[in-house]
N, C-alpha and C positions, 0 to 999 in steps of 0.2 A: 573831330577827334585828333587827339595830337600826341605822338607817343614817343618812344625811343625805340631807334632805329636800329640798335645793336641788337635787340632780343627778340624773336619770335614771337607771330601771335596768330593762336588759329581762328580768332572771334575777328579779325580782321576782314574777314571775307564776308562776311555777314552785315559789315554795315550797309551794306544800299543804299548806295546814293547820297552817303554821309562822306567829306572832304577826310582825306586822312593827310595831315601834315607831320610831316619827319623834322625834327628839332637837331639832327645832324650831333647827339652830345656828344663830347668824346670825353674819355676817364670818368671815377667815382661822381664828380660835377662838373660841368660844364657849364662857364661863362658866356660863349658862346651861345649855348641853347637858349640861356635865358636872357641873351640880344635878339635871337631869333623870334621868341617866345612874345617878346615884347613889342616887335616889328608889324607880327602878324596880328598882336590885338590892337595895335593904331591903326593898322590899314583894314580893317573888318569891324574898328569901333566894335568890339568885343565889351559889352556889359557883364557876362558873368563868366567865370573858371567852375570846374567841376573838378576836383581832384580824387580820382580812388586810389585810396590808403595814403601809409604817412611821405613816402618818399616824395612823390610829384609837388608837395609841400614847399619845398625847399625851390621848385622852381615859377612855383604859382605868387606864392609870397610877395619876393622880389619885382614880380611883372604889375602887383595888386596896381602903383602909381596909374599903369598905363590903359585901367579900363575907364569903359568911359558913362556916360553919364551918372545921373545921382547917384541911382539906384546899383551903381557897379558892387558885388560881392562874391567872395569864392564859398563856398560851396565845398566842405571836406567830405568824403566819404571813408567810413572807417570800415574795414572787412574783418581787421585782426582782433579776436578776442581777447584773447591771453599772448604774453610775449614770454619766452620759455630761455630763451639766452640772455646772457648779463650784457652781452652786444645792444641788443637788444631797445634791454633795458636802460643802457645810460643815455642811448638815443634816442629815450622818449623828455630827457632832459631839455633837447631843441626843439623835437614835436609835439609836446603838451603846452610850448609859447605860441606854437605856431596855431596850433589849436582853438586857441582862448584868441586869435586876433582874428580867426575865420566870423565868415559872416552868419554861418550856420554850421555845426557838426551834423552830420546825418549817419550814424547807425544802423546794427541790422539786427538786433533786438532790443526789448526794454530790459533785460538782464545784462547784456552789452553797454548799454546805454548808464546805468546806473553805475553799473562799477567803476567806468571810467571819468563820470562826472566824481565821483567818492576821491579815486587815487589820484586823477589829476586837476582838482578843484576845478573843474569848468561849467561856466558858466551853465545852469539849465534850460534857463529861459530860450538855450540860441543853441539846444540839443535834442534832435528829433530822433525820430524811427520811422525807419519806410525797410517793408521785409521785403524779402525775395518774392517775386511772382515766377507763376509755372504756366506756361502755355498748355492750355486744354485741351487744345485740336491738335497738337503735336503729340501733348503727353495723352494717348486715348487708346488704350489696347483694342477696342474695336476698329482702328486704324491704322493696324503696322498690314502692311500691304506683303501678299506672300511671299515674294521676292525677297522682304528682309527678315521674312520668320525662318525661326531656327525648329529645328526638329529635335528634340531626345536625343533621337537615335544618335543624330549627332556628333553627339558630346556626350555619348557612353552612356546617357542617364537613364535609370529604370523608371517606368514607366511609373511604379507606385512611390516612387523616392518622392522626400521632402526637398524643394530646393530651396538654397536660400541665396539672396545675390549684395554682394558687399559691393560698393561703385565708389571709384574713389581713389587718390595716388597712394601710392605704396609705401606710406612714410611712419614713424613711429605713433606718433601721435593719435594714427586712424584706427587703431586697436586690435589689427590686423589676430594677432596673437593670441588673445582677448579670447575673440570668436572660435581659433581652432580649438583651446583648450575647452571653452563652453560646449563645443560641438564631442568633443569626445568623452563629457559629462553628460551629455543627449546618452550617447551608446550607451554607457554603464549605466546610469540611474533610472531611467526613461525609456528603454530600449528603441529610440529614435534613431536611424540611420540615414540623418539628413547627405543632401551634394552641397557644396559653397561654389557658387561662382565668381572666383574674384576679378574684379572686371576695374581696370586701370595698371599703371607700372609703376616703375621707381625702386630707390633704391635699399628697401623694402624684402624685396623678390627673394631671394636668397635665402631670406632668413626664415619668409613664411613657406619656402618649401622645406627649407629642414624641419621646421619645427611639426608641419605637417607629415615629414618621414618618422620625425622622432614618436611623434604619438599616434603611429599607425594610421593616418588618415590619407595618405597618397591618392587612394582610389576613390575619395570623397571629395576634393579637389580641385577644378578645374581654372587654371588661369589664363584669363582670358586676354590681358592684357589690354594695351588703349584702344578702342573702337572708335567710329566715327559716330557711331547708333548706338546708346543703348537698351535701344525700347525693346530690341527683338528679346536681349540676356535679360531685363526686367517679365517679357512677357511670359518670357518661360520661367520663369519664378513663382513660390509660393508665397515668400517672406522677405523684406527687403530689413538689413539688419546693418547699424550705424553703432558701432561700440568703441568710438573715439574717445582716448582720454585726455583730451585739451585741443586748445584751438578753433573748434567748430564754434560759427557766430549765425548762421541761420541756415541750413543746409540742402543747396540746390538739388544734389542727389537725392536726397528725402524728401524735397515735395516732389519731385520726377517719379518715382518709386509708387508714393502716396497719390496722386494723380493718376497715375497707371491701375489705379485699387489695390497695389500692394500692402496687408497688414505690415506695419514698420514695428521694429523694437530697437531704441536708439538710448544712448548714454544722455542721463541728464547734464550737457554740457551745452555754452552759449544757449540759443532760445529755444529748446526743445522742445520743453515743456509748454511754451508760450505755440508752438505749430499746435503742438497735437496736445491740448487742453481737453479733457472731456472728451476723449476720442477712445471710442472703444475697442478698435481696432489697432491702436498703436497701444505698445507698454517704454515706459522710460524707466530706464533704470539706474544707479550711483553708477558713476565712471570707474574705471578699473575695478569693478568690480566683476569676478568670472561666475561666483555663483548667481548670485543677483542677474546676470547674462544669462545662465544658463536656464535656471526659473522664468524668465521672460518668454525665454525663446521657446520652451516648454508648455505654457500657457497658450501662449500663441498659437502653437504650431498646434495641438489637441483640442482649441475651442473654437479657432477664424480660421483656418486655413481653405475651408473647403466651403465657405460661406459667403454665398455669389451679394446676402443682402449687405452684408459687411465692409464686401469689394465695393460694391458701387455707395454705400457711405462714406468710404475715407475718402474715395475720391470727388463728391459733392461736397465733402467740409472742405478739402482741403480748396478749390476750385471755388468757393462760395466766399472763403477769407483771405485765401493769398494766389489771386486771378493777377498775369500777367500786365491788364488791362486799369486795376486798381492799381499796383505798383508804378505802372508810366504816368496817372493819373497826380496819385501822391510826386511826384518826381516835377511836374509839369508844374505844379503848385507850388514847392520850391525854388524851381530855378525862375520861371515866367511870374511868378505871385498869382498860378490861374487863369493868365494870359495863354492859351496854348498858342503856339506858333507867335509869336509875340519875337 
């Protein structure tokens, strides 16, 4: 693993037993990094590059000369679905060359996948999909041990409330708003008086408490902010609820959720619809849409919520098609050709 030494990273501590090498970049680019970059694939006879997302791009390219045998390729991985800045945008001018000279694009859905072959004419033949995997025995509500279970009492919540848990940064994008307005079209229309537990931060926060002051919802509410865990704020949930209006390309939170047995109600954005196909326990709805939201979340919450066979459905679908163990599998077949440990 090889990264940039300027920024934080909390998945750092999780590789085990995986080399982590600092490329020392300094400014926007560094020449340097990619002397470094290139030293270490001669001396380790490095055959393939793995790049996630567009920027590492620019450093993998350059170094492509120094891997070594035949079979040497890099390997793009792309997270970003849609790009919302004109920044953005003119910089997919260098990245969609850089793209078309990778050995393989790898994707994180086939709606992902399509669109970007459409707008940046690339190549298909040398454009996959490999989705997100969720860990089973991690994500297992039968397994959050007491220590990390949360109690109601808690976190103020009644005993008969509906709860619902958003997980996720605090950014425009994630729909945040979306949800409270949906939520206090529950009150009026539906006489539902769900709790939201918003569980993540960012710079977001502000805005979803006012707008939660503005529309009476204060006491409905709870922000939970970044956790280390959040199987215990999932367990204590009835409904895990994703009303992102862009940007989501296969979304880690909602197999975590759905894995959990959480019924999901999620914006049809990036591959949503491609998770939870035929899934009677998830409803996908048009993005910014609040009513369309709010009839989901209504559905849901009056026909699955309290339906133990439903729980343990979403989480056999979801665990039966997007299993941590398939994902490294697919992954393995990419970079090795099938070779494991190769």
């Amino acid at each position: 693993c090889i990264r940039d030494r300027r920024k934080p990273d909390p998945l750092i501590s999780k590789l085990d037993g995986v080399p982590v090498v600092h490329l020392h970049q300094t400014g926007k680019y560094s020449i340097k990094a990619v002397q470094n970059l290139k030293a270490y694939i001669q001396e380790h006879s490095i055959a393939s590059l793995v790049t996630i997302n567009l920027y590492p791009l620019l450093y993998a390219m350059p170094a492509k000369q120094s891997l070594s045998g035949q079979s040497a390729k890099i390997l793009a991985s792309v997270n970003t679905s849609e790009l919302l800045s004109n920044k953005d945008r003119l910089a997919m001018t260098i990245y969609s060359r850089l793209l078309a000279r990778s050995s393989e694009v790898i994707f994180g859905s086939e709606r992902q996948r399509s669109d970007w072959v459409s707008q940046y004419r690339l190549d298909p033949g040398r454009c996959s999909v490999i989705y997100n995997g969720v860990d089973g025995d991690y994500f297992d509500p039968e397994k959050i041990g007491e220590e990390a279970s949360i109690d109601r009492t808690a976190l103020g919540i009644p005993d008969d409330a509906v709860v619902i848990a958003c997980v996720g940064k605090l950014r425009p994008e994630k729909g945040h708003l979306n949800l409270l307005k949906a939520m206090r079209q529950l009150q009026m229309k539906f006489g539902i008086n769900p709790i939201l537990l918003v569980v993540g931060d960012g710079g977001e926060r502000a805005s979803i408490e006012n707008t939660a002051d503005e529309l009476g919802l204060t006491d409905n509410v709870r922000m939970i902010g970044n956790v280390d865990d959040v199987r215990p704020y999932l367990g204590l949930a009835d409904v895990f609820a994703l009303p992102s209006i862009a940007v989501e390309t296969f979304s880690n939170a909602a197999l975590e959720a759905a894995a959990m047995g959480l019924p999901v109600v999620i914006s049809d954005v990036g591959g949503s619809a491609e998770m939870f196909e035929g899934q009677s326990a998830a409803r996908i709805f048009p993005r910014d849409d609040v009513r369309a939201l709010t009839a989901a979340l209504a559905d849901i919450i009056e026909h699955k919520v309290a339906d133990t066979t439903v729980r343990k459905s979403v989480r056999g679908d979801v665990l039966d098609r997007f299993s941590l163990q398939r994902m490294d599998e697919q992954w393995v077949t990419s970079i090795w050709g099938g070779r494991a440990g190769s």
